[in-house]
N, C-alpha and C positions, 0 to 999 in steps of 0.2 A: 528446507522448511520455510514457510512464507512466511514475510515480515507483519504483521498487524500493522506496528507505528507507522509505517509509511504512510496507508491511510490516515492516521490520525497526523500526523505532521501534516498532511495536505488540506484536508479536512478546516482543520485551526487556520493555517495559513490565508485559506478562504472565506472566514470566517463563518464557518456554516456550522450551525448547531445538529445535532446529532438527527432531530425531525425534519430538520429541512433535506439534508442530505438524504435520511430513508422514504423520503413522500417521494422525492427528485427518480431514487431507485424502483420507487413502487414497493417497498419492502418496509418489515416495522424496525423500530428501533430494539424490538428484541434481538431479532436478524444481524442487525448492524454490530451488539453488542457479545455475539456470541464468536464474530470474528475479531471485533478488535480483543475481546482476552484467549484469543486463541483455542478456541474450544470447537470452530468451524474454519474452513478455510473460504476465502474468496475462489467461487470459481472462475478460470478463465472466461469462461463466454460473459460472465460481468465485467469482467475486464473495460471493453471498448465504453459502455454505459455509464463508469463507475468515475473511468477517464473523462470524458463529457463533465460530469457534475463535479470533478473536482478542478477542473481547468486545464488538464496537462494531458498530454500527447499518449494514447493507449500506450505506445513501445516503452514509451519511459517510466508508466504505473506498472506495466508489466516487469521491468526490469529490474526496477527496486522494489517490490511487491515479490518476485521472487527468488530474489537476491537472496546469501547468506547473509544474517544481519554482522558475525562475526566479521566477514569479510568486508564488508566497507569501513568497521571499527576501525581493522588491523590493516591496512593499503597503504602502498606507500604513494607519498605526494606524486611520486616524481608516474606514476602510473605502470610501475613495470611490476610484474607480479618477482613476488622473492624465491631467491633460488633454495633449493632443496638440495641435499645432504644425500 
């Protein structure tokens, strides 16, 4: 399932208000706000665009975009996934 806050961690980080970021997309902030509470998803083909306006490399919006949000919580530092039973 796709993470929302990733967007908005990015978003905030670059400081871009919610209008600046959906004029940058071409899209309104209804749009913007219907995926950050989870009620839409980001399509991939935004992806590359959405990468662009928020500073970071498409692979890595996509990565953590659709990531399990659980799984980056639960990771262990050391990067090895945990073993199973």
């Amino acid at each position: 399932m796709p993470n929302p806050h990733v967007l908005e961690k990015y978003r905030l980080k670059r400081k871009l208000s919610v209008k600046q970021l959906t004029e940058r997309m071409g899209k309104t902030p209804g749009w913007y706000s219907k995926i950050k509470h989870g009620h839409f998803h980001l399509p991939s083909y935004h992806i590359p665009k959405m990468a662009e306006v928020l500073g970071i490399r498409p692979d890595v919006l996509a990565k953590e975009y659709f990531s399990e949000s659980k799984l980056e919580e639960t990771s262990s530092s050391d990067g090895e996934e945990p073993q199973t039973a």
